[in-house]
DSSP file (Angstrom, degrees, kcal/mol; ACC not computed):
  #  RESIDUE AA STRUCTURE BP1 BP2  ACC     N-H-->O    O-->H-N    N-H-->O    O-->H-N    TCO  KAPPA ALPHA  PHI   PSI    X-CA   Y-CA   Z-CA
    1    1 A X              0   0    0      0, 0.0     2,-0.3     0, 0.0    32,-0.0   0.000 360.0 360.0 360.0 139.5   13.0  -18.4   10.2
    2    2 A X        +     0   0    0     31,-0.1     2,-0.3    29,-0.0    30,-0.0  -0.752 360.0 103.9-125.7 178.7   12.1  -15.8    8.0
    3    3 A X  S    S-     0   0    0     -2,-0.3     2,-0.4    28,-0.1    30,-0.2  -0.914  77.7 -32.9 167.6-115.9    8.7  -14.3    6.9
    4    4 A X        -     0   0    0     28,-0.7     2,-0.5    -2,-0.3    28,-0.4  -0.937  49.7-162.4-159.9 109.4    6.8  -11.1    7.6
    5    5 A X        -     0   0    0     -2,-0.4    26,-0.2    26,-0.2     2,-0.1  -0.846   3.4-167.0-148.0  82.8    7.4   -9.8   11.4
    6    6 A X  E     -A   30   0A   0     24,-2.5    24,-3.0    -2,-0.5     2,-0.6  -0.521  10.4-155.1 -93.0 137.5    4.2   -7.0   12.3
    7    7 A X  E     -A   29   0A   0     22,-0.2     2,-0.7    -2,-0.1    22,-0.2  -0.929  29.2-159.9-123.9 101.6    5.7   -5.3   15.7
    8    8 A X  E     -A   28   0A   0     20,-4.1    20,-3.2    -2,-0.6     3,-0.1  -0.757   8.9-134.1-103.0 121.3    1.8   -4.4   16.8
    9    9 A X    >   -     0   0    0     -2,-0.7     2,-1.0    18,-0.3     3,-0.8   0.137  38.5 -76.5  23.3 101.5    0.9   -1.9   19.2
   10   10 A X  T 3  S+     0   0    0      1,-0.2    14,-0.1    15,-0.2    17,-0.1  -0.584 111.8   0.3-106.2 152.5   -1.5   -2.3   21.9
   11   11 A X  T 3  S+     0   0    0     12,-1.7     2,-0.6    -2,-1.0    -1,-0.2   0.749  93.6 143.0  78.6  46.2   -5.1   -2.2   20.8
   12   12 A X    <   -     0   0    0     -3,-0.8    11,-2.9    11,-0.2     2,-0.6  -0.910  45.4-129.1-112.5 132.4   -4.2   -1.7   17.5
   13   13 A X  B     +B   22   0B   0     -2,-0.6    29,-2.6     9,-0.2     2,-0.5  -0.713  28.2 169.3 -72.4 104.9   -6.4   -3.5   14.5
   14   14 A X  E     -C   41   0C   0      7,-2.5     2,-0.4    -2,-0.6    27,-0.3  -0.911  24.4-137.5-130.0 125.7   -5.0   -5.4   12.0
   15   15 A X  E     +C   40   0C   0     25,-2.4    25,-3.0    -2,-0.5     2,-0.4  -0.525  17.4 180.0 -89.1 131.8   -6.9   -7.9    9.1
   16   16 A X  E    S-C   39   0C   0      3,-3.7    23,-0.2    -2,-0.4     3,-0.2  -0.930  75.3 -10.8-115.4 154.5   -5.4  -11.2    8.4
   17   17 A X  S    S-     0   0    0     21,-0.9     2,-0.7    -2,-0.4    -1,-0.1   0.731 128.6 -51.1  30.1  38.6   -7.4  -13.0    5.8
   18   18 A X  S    S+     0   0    0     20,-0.5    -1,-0.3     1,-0.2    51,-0.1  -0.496 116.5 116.6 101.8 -68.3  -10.4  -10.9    5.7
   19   19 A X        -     0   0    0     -2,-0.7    -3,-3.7    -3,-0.2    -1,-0.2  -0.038  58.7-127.9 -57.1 108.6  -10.6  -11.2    9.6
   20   20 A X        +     0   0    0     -5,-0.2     2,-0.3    -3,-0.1    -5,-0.1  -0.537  29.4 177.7 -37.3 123.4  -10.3   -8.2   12.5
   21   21 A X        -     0   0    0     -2,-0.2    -7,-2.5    -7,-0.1     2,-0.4  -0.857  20.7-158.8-136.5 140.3   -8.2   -8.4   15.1
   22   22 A X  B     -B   13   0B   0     -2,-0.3    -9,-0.2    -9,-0.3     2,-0.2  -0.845  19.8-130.4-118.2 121.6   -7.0   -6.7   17.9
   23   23 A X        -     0   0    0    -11,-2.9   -12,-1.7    -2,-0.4   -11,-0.2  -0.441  30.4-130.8 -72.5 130.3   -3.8   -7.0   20.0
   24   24 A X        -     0   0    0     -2,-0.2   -13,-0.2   -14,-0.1   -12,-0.1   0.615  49.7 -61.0 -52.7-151.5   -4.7   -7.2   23.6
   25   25 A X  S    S+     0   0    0    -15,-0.1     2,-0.3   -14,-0.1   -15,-0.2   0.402 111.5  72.9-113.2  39.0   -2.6   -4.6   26.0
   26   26 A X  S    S-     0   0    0    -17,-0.2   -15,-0.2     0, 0.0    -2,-0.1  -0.994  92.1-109.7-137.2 127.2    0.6   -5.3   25.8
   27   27 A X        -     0   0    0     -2,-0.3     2,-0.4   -17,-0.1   -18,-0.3  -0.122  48.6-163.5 -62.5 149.2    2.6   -4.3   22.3
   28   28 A X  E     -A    8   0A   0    -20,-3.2   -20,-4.1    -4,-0.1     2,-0.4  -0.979  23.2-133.8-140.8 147.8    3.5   -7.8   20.2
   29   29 A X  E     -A    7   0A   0     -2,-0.4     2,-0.3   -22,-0.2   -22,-0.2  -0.906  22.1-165.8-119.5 150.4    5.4   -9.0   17.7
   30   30 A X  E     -A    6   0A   0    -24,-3.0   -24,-2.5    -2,-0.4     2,-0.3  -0.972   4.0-163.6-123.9 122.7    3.9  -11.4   14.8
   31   31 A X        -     0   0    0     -2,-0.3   -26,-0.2   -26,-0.2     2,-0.2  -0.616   1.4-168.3 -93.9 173.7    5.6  -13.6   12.3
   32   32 A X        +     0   0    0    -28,-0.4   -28,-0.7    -2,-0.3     5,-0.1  -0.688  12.6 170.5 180.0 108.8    4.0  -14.7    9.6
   33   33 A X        +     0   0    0     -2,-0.2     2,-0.9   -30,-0.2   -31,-0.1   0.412  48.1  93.7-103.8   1.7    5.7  -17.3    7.8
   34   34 A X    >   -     0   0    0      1,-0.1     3,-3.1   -30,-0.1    -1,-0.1  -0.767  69.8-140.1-110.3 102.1    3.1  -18.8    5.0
   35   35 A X  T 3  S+     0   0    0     -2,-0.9    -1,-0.1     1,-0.2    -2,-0.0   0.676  99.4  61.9 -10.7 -30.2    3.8  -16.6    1.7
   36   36 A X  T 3   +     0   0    0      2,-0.1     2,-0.3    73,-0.0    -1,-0.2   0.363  69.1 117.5-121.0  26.6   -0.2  -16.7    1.3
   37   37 A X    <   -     0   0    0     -3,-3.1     2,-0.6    -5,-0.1    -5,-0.0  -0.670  58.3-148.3 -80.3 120.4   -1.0  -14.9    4.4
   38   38 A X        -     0   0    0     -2,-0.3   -21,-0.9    28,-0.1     2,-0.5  -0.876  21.9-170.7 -99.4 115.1   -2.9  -11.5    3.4
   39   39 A X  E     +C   16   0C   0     -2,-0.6     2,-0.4   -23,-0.2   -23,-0.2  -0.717  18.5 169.6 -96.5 139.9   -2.1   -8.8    5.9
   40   40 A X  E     -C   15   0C   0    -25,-3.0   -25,-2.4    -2,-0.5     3,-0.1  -0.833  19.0-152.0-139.0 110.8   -3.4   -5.3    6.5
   41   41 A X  E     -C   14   0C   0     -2,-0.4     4,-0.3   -27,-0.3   -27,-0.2  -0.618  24.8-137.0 -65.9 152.4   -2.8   -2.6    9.8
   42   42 A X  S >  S+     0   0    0    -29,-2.6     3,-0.9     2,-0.1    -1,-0.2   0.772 102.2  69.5 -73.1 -24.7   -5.6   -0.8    9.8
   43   43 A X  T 3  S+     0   0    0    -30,-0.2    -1,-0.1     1,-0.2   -29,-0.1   0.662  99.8  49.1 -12.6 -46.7   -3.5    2.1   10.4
   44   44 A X  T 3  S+     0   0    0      2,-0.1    -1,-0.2    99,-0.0    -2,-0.1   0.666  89.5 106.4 -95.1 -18.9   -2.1    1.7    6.7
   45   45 A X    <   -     0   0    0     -3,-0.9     2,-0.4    -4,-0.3    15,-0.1  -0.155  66.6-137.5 -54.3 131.7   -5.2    1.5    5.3
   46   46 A X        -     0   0    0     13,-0.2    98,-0.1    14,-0.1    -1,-0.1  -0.823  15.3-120.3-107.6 150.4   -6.7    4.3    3.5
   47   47 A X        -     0   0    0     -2,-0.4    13,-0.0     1,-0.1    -1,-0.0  -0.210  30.1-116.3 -78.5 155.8  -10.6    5.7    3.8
   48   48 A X  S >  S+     0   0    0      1,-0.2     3,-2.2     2,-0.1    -1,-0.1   0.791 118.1  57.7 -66.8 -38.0  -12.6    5.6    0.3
   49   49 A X  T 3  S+     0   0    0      1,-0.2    -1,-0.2     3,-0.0    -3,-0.0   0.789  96.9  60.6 -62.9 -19.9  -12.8    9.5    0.7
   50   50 A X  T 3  S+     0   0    0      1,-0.2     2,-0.9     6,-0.1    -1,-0.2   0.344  77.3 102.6 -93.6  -0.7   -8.9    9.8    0.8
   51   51 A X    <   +     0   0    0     -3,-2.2    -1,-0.2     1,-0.2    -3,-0.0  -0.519  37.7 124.4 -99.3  87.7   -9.0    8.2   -2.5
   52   52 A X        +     0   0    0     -2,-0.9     2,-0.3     1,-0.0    -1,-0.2  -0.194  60.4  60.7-126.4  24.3   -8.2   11.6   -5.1
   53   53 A X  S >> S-     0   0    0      1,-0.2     4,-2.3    -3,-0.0     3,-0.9  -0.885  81.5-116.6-169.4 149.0   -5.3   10.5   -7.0
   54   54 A X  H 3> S+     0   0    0      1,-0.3     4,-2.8    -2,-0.3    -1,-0.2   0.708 112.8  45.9 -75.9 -51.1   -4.0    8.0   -9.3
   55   55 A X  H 3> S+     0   0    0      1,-0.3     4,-4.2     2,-0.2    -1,-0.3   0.885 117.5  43.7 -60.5 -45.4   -1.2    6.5   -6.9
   56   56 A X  H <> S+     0   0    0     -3,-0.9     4,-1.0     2,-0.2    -1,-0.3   0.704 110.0  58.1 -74.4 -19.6   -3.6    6.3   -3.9
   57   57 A X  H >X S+     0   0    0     -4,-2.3     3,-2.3     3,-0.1     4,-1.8   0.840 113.8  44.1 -71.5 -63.0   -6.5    4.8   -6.6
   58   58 A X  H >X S+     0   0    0     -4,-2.8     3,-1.7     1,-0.2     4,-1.5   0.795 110.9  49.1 -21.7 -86.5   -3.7    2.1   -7.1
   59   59 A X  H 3X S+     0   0    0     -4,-4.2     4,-1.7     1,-0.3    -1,-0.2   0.760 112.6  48.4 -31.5 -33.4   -2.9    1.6   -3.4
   60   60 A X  H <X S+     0   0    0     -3,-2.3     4,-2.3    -4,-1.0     3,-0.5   0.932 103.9  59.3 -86.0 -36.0   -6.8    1.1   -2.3
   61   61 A X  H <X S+     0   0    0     -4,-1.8     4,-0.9    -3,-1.7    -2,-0.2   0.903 116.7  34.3 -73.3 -52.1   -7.3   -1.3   -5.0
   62   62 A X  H  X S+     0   0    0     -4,-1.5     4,-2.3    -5,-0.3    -1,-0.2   0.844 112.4  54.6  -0.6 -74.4   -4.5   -3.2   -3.2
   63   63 A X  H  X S+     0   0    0     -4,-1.7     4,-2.0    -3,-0.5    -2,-0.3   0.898 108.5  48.3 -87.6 -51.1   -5.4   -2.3   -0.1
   64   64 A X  H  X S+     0   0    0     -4,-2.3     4,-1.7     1,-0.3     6,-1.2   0.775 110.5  58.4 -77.0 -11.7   -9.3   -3.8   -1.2
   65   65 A X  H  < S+     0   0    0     -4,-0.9    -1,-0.3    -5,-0.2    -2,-0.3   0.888 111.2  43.8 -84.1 -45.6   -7.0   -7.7   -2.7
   66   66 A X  H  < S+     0   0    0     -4,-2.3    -2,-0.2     1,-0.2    -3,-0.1   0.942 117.3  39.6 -63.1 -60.3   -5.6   -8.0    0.9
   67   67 A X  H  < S-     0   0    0     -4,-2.0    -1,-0.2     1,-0.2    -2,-0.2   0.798 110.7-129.2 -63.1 -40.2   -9.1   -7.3    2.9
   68   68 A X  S  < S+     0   0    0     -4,-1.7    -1,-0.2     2,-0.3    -3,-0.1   0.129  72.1 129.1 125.9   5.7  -10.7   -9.5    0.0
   69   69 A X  S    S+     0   0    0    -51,-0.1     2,-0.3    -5,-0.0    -4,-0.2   0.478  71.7  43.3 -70.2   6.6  -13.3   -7.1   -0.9
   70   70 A X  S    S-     0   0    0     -6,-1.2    -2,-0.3    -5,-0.2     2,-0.2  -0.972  84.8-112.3-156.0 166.0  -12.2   -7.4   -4.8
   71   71 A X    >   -     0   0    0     -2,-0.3     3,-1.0     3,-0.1     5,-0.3  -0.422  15.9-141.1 -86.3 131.5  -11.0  -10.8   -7.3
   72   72 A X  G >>>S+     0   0    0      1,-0.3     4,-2.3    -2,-0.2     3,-2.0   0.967  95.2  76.3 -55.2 -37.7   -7.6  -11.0   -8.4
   73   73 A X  G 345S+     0   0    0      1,-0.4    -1,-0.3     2,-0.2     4,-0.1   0.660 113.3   9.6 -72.0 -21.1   -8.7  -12.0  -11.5
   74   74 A X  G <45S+     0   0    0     -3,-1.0    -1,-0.4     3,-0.1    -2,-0.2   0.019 120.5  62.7-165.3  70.9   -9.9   -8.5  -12.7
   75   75 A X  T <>5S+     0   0    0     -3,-2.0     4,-1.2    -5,-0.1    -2,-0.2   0.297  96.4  60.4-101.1 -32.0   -8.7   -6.6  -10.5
   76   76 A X  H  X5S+     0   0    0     -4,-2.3     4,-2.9     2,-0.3     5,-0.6   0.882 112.5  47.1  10.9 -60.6   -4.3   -7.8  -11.6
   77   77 A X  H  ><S+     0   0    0     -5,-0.5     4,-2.5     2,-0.2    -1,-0.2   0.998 112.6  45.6 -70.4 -48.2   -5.1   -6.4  -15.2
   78   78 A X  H >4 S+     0   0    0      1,-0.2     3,-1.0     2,-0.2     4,-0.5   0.828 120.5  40.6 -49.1 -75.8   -6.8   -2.9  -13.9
   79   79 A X  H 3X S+     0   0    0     -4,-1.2     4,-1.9     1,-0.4    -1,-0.2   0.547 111.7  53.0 -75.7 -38.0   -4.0   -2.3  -11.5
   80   80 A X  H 3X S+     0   0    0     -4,-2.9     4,-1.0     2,-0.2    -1,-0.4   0.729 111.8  50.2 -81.3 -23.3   -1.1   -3.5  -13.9
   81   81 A X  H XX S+     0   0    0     -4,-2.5     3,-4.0    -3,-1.0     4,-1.8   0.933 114.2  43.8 -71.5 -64.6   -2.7   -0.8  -16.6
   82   82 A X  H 3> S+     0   0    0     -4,-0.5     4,-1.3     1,-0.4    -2,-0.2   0.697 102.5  61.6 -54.1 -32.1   -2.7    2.0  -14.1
   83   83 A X  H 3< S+     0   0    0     -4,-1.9    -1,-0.4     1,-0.2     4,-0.3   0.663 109.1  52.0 -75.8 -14.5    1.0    1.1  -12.7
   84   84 A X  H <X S+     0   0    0     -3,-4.0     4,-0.7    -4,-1.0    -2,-0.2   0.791 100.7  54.1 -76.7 -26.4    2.0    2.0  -16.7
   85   85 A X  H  < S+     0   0    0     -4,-1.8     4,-0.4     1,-0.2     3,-0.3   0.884 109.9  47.7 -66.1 -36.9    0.5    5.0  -16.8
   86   86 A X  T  < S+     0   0    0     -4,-1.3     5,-0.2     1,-0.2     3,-0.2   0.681 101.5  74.2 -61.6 -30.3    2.7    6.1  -13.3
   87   87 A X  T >> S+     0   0    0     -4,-0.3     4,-5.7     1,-0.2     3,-3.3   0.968  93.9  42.6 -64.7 -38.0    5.8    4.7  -15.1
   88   88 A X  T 3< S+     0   0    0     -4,-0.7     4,-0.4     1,-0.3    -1,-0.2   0.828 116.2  49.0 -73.0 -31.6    6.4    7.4  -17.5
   89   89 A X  T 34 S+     0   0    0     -4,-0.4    -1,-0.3     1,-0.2    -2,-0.2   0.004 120.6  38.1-122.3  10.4    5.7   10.2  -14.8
   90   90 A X  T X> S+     0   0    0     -3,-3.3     3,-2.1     3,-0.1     4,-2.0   0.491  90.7  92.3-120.2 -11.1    8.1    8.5  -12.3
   91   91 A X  T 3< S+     0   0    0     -4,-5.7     4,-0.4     1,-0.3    -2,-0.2   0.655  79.1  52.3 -27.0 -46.5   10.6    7.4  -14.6
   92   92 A X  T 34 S+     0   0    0     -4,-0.4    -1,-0.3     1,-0.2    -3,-0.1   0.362 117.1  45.6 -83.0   3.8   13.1   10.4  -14.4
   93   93 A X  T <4 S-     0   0    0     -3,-2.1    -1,-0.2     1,-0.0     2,-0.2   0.757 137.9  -6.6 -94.2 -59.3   13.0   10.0  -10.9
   94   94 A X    ><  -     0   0    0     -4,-2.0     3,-2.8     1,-0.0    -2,-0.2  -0.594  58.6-164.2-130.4  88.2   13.4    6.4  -10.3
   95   95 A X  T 3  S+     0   0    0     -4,-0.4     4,-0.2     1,-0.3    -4,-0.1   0.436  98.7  37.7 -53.9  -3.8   13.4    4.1  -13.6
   96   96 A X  T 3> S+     0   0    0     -5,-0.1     4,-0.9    -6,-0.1    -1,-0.3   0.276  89.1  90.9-136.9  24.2   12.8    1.2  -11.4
   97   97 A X  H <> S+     0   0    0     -3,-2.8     4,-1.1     2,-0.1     3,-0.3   0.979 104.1  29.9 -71.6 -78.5   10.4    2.6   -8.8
   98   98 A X  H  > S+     0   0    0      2,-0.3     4,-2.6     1,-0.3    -2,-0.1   0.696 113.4  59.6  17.3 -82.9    7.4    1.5  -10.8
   99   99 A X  H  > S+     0   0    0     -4,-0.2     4,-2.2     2,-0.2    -1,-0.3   0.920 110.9  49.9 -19.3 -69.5    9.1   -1.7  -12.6
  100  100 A X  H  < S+     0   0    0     -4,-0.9     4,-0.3    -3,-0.3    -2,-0.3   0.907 110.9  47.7 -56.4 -47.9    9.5   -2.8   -8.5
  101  101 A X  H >X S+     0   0    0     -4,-1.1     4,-0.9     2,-0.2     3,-0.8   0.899 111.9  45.4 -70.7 -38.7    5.8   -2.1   -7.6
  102  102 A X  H 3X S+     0   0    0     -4,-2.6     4,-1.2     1,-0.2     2,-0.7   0.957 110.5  54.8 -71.0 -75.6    4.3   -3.9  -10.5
  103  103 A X  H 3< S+     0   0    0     -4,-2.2    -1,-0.2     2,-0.2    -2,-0.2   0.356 116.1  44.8 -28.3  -7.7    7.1   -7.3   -9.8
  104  104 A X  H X4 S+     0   0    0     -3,-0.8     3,-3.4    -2,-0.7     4,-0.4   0.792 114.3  44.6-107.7 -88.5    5.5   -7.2   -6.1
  105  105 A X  H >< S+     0   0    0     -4,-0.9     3,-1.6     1,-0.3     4,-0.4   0.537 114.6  47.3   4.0 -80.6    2.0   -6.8   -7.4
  106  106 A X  T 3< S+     0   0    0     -4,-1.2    -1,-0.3     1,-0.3    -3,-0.2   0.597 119.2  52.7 -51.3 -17.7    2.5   -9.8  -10.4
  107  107 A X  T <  S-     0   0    0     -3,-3.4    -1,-0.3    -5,-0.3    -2,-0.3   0.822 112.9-117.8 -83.0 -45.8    3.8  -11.5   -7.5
  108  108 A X    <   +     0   0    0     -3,-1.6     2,-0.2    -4,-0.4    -3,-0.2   0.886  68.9 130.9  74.9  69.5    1.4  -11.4   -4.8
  109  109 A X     >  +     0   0    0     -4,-0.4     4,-1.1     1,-0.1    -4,-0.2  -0.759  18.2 162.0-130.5  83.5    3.1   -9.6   -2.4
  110  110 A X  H >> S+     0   0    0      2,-0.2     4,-1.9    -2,-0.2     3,-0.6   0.989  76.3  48.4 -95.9 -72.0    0.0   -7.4   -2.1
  111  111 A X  H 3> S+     0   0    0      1,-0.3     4,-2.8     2,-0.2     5,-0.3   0.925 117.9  44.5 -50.4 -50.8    1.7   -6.0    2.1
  112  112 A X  H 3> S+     0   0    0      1,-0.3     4,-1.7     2,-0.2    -1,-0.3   0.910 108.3  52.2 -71.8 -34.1    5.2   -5.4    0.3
  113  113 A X  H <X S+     0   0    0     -4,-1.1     4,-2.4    -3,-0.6    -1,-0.3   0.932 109.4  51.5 -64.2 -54.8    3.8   -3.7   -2.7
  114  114 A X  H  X S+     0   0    0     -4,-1.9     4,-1.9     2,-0.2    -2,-0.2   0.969 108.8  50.4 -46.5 -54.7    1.7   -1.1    0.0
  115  115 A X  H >X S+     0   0    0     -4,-2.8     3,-1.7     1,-0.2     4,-1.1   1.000 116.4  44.3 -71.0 -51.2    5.0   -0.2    2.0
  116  116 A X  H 3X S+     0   0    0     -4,-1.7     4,-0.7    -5,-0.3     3,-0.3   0.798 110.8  50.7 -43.1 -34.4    6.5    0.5   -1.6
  117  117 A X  H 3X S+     0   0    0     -4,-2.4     4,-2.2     2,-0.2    -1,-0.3   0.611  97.4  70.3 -85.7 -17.7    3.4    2.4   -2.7
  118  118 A X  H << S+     0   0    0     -4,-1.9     4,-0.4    -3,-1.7    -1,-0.2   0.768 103.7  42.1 -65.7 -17.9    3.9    4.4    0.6
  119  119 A X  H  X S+     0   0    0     -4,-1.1     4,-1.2    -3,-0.3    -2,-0.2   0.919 112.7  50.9 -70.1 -41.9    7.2    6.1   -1.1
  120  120 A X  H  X S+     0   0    0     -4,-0.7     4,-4.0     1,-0.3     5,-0.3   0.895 104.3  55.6 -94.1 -43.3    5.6    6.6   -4.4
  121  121 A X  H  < S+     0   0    0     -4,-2.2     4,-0.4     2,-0.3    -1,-0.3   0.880 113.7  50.2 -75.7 -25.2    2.3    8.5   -2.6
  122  122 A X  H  > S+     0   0    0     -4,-0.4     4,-2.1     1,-0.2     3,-0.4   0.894 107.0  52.7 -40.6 -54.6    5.3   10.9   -1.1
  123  123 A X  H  X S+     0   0    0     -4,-1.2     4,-3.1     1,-0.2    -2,-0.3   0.922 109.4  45.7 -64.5 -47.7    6.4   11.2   -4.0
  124  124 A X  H  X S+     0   0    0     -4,-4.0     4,-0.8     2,-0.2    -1,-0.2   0.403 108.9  47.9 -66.3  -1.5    3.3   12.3   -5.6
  125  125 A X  H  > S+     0   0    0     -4,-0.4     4,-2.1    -3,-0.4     5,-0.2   0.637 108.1  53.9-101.6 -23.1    2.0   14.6   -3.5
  126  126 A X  H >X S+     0   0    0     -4,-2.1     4,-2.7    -5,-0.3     3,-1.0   0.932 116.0  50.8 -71.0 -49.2    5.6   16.6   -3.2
  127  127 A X  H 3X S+     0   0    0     -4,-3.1     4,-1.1    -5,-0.3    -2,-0.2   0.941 113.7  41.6 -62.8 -24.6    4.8   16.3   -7.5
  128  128 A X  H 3< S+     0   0    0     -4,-0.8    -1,-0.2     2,-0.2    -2,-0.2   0.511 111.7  61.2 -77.9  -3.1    1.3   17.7   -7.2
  129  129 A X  H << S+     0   0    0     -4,-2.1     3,-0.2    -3,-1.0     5,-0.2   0.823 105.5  37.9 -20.6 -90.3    2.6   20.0   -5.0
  130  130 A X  H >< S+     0   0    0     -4,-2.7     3,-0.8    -5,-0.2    -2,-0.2   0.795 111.1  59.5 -66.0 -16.7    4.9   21.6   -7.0
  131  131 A X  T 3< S+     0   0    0     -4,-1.1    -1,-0.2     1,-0.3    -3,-0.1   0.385 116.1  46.3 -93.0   3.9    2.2   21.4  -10.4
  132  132 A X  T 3  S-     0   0    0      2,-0.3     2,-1.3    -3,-0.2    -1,-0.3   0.428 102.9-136.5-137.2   9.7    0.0   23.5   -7.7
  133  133 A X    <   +     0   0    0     -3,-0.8    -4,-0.1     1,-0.2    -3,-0.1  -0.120  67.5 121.8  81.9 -42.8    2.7   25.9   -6.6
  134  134 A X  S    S-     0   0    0     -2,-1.3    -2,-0.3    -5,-0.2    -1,-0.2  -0.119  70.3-105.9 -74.3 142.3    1.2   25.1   -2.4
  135  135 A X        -     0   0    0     -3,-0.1     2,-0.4    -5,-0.0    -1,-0.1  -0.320  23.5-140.3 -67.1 166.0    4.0   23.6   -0.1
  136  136 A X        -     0   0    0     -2,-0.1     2,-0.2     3,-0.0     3,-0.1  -0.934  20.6-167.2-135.6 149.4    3.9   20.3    0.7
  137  137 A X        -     0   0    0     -2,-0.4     3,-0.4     1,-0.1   -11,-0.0  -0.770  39.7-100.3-130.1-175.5    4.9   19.3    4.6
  138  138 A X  S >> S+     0   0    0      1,-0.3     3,-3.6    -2,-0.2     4,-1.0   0.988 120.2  58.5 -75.0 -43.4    5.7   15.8    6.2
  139  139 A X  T 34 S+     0   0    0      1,-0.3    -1,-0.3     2,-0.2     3,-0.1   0.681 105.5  42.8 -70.2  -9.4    2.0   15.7    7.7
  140  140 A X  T 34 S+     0   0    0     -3,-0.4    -1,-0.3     1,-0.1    -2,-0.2   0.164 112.5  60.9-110.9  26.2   -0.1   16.0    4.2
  141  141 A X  T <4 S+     0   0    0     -3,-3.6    -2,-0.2   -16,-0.1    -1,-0.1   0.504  82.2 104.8 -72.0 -26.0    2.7   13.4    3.0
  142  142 A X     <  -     0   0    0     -4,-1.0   -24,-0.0     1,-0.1    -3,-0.0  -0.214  62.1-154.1 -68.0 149.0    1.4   10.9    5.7
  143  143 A X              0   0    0    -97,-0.0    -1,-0.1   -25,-0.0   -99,-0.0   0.901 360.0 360.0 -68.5 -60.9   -0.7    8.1    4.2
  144  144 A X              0   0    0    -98,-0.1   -99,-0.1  -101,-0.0    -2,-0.1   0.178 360.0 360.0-137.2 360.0   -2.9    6.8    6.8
C-alpha cells in the first residue's frame, strides 16, 4: 500500500482538509492513501511574520492551498510566475531544483512540494547570507 505515511508525535497538530487535529498521547503513524488528501503539520507551517523572502513568499502561498485559505485557480498562475523568477538564481546550483518544485506544484502535490521547498529555503538563506557577509548557522536555516 503506498501513499503518504505522517509518523506524528504526541500532542502534535496537524490540518487535514482544512480541519485541526491533534494526536492523543501516544506518538502515531498515519497513511494517507487518497492522492487528494491536503496535509499540513503545524510544525512545518510558517507564521505570516516569517514571511521576508521570495522562497518563503512561495512556500506560504502553498502552505495557505493545503489549509484552503486561498483558490487554486489564481493562486497556480502567481506561484508558477514566482517559481521562474527563483530558476535563474538557483540554476547554477541545481538546474532541476526549481524545474522539480514547479512539476509538484502543476501536479498537486502541494505536501511534497513544501518538503522540497524546505531545501531550497536552506539554500536561500546560506545565499542571503553570503550577499550579507553575516554567517548563517543550522538554527536560522530551520523553517518552522
Amino acid at each position: 500500500m503506498s501513499g503518504l505515511v505522517l509518523k506524528i508525535a504526541p500532542g502534535e497538530r496537524f490540518i487535514v482538509n482544512g480541519a485541526i487535529l491533534e494526536n492523543g498521547d501516544k506518538p502515531a503513524r498515519i497513511r494517507i492513501t487518497d492522492s487528494d488528501v491536503r496535509v499540513l503539520r503545524c510544525r512545518d507551517a510558517l507564521r505570516p511574520e516569517e514571511v521576508n523572502t521570495p522562497c518563503k513568499q512561495v512556500y506560504y502561498a502553498v502552505q495557505l492551498l493545503i489549509t484552503g485559505d486561498l483558490e487554486e485557480f489564481g493562486t497556480l498562475p502567481a506561484i508558477d510566475d514566482e517559481c521562474a523568477k527563483l530558476l535563474d538564481v538557483f540554476k547554477a546550483i541545481d538546474p532541476e531544483l526549481i524545474p522539480t518544485l514547479r512539476s509538484m506544484i502543476s501536479r498537486g502535490n502541494y505536501y511534497s512540494a513544501l518538503c522540497h521547498l524546505r531545501q531550497i529555503l536552506i539554500l536561500e538563506n546560506q545565499l542571503l547570507a553570503r550577499f550579507n557577509k553575516s554567517p548563517v548557522t543550522l538554527e536560522d536555516a530551520k523553517v518552522a
